[in-house]
N, C-alpha and C positions, 0 to 999 in steps of 0.2 A: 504493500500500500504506500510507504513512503516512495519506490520509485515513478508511481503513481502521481505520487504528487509532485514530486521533481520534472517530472515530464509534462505535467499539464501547466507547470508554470512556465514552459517555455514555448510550450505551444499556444497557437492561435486558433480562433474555432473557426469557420464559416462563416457565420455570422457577425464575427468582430472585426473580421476581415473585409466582409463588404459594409459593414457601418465605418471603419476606419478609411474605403475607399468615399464614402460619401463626405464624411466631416474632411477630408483631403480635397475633394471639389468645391467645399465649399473656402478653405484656404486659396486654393488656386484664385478663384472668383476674389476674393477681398484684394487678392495680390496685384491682381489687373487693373481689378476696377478702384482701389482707394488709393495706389500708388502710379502703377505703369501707365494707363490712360495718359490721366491729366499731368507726366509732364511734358506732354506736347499739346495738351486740349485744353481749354480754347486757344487757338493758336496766335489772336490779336492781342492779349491780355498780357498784360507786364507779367513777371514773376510773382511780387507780389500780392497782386490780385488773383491769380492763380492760387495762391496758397491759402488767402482768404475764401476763396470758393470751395476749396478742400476741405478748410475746418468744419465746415457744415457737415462733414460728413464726420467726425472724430464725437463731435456736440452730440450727435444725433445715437451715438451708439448709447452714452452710459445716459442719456434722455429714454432710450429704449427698456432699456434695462428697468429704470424707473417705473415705466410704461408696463414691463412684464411683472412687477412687481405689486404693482397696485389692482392689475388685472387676474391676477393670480390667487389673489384673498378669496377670489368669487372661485366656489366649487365647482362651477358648472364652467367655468374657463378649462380650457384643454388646447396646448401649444400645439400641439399633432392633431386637432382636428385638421379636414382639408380646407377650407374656409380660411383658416387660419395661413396654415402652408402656404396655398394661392396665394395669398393677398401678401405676403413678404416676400412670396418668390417674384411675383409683379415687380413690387415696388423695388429689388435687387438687378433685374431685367431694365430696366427704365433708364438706367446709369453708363453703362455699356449702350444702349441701343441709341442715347442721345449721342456717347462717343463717337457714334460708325455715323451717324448722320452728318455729322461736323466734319467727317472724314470726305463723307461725299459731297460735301460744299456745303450742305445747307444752314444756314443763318438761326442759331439756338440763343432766345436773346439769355445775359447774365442770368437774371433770375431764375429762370427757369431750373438754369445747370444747380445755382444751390440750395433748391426746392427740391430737386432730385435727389441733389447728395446727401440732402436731410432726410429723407425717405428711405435711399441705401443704408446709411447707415445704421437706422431704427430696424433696417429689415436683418442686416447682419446681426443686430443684437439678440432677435427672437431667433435666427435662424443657429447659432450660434450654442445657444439657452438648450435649443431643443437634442442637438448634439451631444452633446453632454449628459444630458438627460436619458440618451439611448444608453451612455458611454456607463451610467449606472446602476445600466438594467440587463448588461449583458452577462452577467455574474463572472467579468474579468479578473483578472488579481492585479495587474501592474497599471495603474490608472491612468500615470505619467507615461509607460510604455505608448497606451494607446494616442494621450493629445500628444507626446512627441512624435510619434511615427508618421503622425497624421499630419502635423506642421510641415512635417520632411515632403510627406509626397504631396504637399501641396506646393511648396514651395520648387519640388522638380514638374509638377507640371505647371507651374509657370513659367522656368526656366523654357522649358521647351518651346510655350507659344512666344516669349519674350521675342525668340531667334524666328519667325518666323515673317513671311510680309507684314506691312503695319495694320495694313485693313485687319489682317486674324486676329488679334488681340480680343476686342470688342464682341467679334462674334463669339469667340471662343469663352468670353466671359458670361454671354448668354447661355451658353451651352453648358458649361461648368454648373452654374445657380440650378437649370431647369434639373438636371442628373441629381444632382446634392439634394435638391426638392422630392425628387423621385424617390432617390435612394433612402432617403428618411421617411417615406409612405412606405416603403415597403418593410424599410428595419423595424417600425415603431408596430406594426401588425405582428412582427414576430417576437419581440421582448414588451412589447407596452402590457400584456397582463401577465408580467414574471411575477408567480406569488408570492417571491421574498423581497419584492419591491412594494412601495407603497402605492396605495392606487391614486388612480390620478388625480379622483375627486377629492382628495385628504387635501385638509388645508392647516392641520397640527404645526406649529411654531417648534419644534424638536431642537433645533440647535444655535447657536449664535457665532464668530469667532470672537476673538477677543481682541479688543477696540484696539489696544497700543498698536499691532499691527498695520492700519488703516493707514496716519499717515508715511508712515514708510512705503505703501503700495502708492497712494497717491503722487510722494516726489520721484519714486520709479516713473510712474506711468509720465510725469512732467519732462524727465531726464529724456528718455525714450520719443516725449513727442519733438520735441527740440532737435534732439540728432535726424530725423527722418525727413523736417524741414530743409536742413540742412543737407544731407542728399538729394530733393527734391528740386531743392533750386540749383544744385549741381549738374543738372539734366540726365537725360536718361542713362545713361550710360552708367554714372553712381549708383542709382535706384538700384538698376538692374542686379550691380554685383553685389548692394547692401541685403538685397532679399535673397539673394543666391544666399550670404554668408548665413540667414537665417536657418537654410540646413544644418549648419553644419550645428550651433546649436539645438537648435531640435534634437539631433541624432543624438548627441552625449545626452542631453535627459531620457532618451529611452532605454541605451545603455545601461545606464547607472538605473534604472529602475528594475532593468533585470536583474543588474551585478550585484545590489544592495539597496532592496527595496524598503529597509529601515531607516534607511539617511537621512536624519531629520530635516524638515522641513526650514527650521533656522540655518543650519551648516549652509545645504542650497542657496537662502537669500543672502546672508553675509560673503558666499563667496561671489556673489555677483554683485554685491557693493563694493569689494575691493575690487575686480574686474572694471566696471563701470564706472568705476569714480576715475580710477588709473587713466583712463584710455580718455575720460574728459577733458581730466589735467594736462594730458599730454597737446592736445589737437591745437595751442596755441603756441607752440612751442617747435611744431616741424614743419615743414612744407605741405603744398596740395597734397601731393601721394601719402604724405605722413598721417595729413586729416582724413584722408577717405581709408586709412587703414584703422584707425581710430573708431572712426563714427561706424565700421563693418563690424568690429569687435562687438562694439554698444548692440546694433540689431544681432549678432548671435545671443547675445545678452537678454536682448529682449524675447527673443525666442524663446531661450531656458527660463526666461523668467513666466511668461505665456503658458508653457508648457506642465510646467510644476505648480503653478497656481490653478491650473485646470483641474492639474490630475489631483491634489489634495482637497479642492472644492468636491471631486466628483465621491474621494473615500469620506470626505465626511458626512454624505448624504447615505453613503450606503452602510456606514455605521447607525446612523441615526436615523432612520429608513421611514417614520410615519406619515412623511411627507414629501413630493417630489420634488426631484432637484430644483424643474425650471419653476416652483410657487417658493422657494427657501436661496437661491443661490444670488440670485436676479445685485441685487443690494452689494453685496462683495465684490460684485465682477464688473458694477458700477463705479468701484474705487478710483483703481488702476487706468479705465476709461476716460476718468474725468479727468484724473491728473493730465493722460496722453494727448484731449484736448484742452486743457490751458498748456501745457507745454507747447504744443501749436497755433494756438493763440498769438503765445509770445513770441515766439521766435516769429511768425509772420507779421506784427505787428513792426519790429525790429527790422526786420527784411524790408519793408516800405517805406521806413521810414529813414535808416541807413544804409539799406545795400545788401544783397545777399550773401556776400562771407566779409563783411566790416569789422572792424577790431572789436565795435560791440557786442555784435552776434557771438564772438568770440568767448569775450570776457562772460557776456550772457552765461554762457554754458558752463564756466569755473564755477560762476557764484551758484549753477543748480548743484553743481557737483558736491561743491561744500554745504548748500542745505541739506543733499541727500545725507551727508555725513552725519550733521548733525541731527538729525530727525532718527535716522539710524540709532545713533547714541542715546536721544533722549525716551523715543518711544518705543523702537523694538523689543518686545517681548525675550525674555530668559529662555533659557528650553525647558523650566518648569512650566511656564506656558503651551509649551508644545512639545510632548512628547513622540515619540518616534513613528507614530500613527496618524501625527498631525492633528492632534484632536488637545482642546483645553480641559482637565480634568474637571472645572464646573458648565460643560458645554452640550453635555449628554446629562437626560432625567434618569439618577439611577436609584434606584430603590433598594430599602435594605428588605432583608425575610430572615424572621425568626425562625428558628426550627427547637420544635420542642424536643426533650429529653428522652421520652417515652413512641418513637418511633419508631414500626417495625423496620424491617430490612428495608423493605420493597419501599418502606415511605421516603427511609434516608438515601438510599439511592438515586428514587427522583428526588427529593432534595438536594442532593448533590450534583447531578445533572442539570437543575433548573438555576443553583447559584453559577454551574462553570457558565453557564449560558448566559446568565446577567453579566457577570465580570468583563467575560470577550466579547458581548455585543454578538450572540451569536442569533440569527431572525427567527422566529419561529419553526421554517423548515430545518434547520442548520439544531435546532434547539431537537426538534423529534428525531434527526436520525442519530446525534449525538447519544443517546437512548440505548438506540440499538446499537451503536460500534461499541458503547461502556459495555455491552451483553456480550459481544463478538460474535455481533452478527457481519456477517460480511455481506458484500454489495450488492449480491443478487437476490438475498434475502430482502433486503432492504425495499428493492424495487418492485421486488412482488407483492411483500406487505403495503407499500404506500401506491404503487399501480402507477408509476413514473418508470419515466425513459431510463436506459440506463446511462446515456451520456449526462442526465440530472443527476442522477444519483452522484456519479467521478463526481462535479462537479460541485453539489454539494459538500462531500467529502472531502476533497481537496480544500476547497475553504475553512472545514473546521477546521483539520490539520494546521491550514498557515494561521488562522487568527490563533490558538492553540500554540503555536510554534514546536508542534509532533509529528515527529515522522515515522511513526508505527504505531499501528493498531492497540499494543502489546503494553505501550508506553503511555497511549490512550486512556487504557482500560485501569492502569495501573493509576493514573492523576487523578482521577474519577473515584477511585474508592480511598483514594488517600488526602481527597480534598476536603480540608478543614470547614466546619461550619462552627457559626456561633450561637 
């Protein structure tokens, strides 16, 4: 059974594999459409005013988010109805297709383009939400595995259309959102009623994180939007190799999520403030090539930073499971958004008003670097805060259970079965067959008794074992009868 479980942690199912193919399309589509596009679109339009018409779309995301937040109280909200789907994958379409128009001469006045962008980017935040939401119902183990692998191949299928004539971009942006829409009608049919997920309709407040964190996500996501300005006015050719360098972050957070899937969540953010701060300090201080090797660091950075903030949103949901990710997460993942637009705020503000690589823009960027520092120092959380789960120990409702004195075997057994299952956050299904592996029952018994597949059953199993940290049955059976109660 433990190579069982060694093996199911390394593998991918089918299904996580085409949900990983869809949140990757939907990557590719944001890489087009919120970066690649417009730095040649609209093509009359100073720099400046170009970056101004961008913002609208950065605004629009943690405004979305908002949006999914407040619409999410309501029980009868469902991010996966098709109603839903349509109407974001529209307004994602509308972005690119105004692109290809402007390509083919036609006259799109301003407004219009940052009405649009407000729209894209409201519609990446649901579409986005809903990802993640599948990403916590596939019953995965490596959570970061899956948002990094999925940044990675989003980020090579951009590369690809990047190289391609300039009209494919646009279309291809189309095409990316309509598949990523697809592909999430079809995922959300086959995980949306996993019974160790919460149903859709729950609208239980189960978790919070904990606040010190927030500004420290906030002057990232400021850090972050400021360097991508900075690319952007650099024209495409920057862009291009900034969002390339995005793989290559992504990749290490999948890595390390397979190689040590315990690394705390603070080791992560601290080393991408010494990362990120380094490479800010540095970009006043070398040449062009020295800044664009600089600001490429910062978007791997950002990737890793994307990627791990994904994946630990997605385990804290599937710890804390009474309520769906996209009615609980919306709030958090509005932080780091909002930072990312005033960071682009400012640096475009700066931009039109000094010059797009000015000694100010420059200096701009020290003085984010030294608030990141500070804000780091002042508010980042301890790792008592966050232990290696990524969870606050007053974040989860735990409850204590008396166990009296005078109980038979059979009582103190499920007693003891029902505290290991409080302790690890084991779900209900995870709680019943833990039951049967303390009896030694093996898997096929399992699956007969409970009248489940037996790729449920592994897969079950497998997760008690990692939340457990046992890799034998033997070793199982033996925690279970030797676990203390009070």
């Amino acid at each position: 059974m433990g190579n069982e479980a060694e093996e199911s942690s390394i593998n991918i199912s089918s299904i996580e594999m085409f949900a990983m193919g869809g949140f990757a399309l939907f990557f590719a589509w944001m890489f087009i459409t919120f970066f690649w596009l417009f730095c040649e679109f609209p093509p009359d339009l100073s720099i400046g005013t170009r970056d101004l018409s961008q913002f609208f779309v950065f605004l629009a995301v943690p405004a979305g988010y908002a949006v999914m937040h407040v619409r999410g109280r309501n029980p009868k909200f469902n991010v996966f109805s098709p109603s839903v789907v349509v109407s974001t994958a529209l307004c994602a379409i509308a972005l690119p297709a105004v692109a290809l128009a402007m390509h083919l001469g036609l006259h799109v006045p301003f407004p219009v383009v940052c009405v649009l962008n407000f729209l894209a980017g409201a519609a990446a935040a649901a579409i986005q939400l809903s990802w993640l939401d599948v990403c916590s119902r596939l019953g995965a183990d490596h959570y970061s595995r899956f948002t990094g692998l999925s940044l990675f191949a989003g980020g090579l299928l951009f590369s690809l259309v990047a190289f391609s004539p300039i009209i494919m971009p646009p279309i291809f942006g189309i095409l990316f959102i309509v598949l990523s829409a697809g592909f999430l009608q079809y995922t959300t049919k086959r995980v949306a009623g996993n019974a160790d997920r919460a149903p859709l309709e729950s609208v239980e407040n189960t978790w919070r994180f904990t606040l010190e964190i927030e500004p420290s996500f906030f002057m990232f996501g400021v850090v972050f939007g400021i360097t991508f300005v900075y690319l952007f006015n650099s024209g495409s050719e920057p862009v291009l190799i900034g969002l390339i360098c995005t793989m290559v972050g992504s990749l290490v957070v999948a890595i390390l999520s397979i190689a040590d899937k315990q690394l705390s969540i603070t080791i992560y953010q601290r080393l991408l403030v010494v990362i990120t701060v380094i490479a800010c300090i540095a970009v006043p201080f070398v040449d062009g090539a020295g800044q664009l090797v600089c600001s490429c660091v910062v978007t791997a950075s950002w990737a890793m930073f994307m990627a791990i903030n994904y994946g630990y949103i997605v385990k804290k949901c599937v710890v804390a499971h009474e309520s769906p990710l996209f009615r609980q997460a919306p709030i958090r993942l509005a932080i780091p958004a909002l930072g990312f637009a005033v960071g682009w705020a400012v640096a475009a503000l700066i931009t039109m008003q000094f010059g797009a690589h000015s000694n100010a823009f420059m200096y701009m960027r020290l003085v984010v670097a030294a608030l990141l520092v500070i804000t780091v120092m002042v508010f980042f959380p301890s790792k008592a805060h966050h232990p290696v789960d990524g969870l606050s120990p007053d974040e989860v409702k735990v409850t204590t259970t008396v166990i009296a004195a005078d109980k038979s075997d059979k009582e103190l057994f499920e007693a003891r079965c029902a505290a290991v299952a409080k302790l690890y956050q084991l779900s209900p299904r995870e709680t019943e067959i833990l039951g049967f592996l303390a009896k030694g029952r093996n898997a096929a018994y399992i699956q007969e008794e409970l009248v489940i597949s037996p790729h449920t059953v592994k897969s079950h199993i497998y997760n008690i074992y990692r939340k457990l940290d046992i890799h034998s049955q033997q070793k199982l059976m033996d925690f279970v009868e030797d676990f203390p109660l009070d």
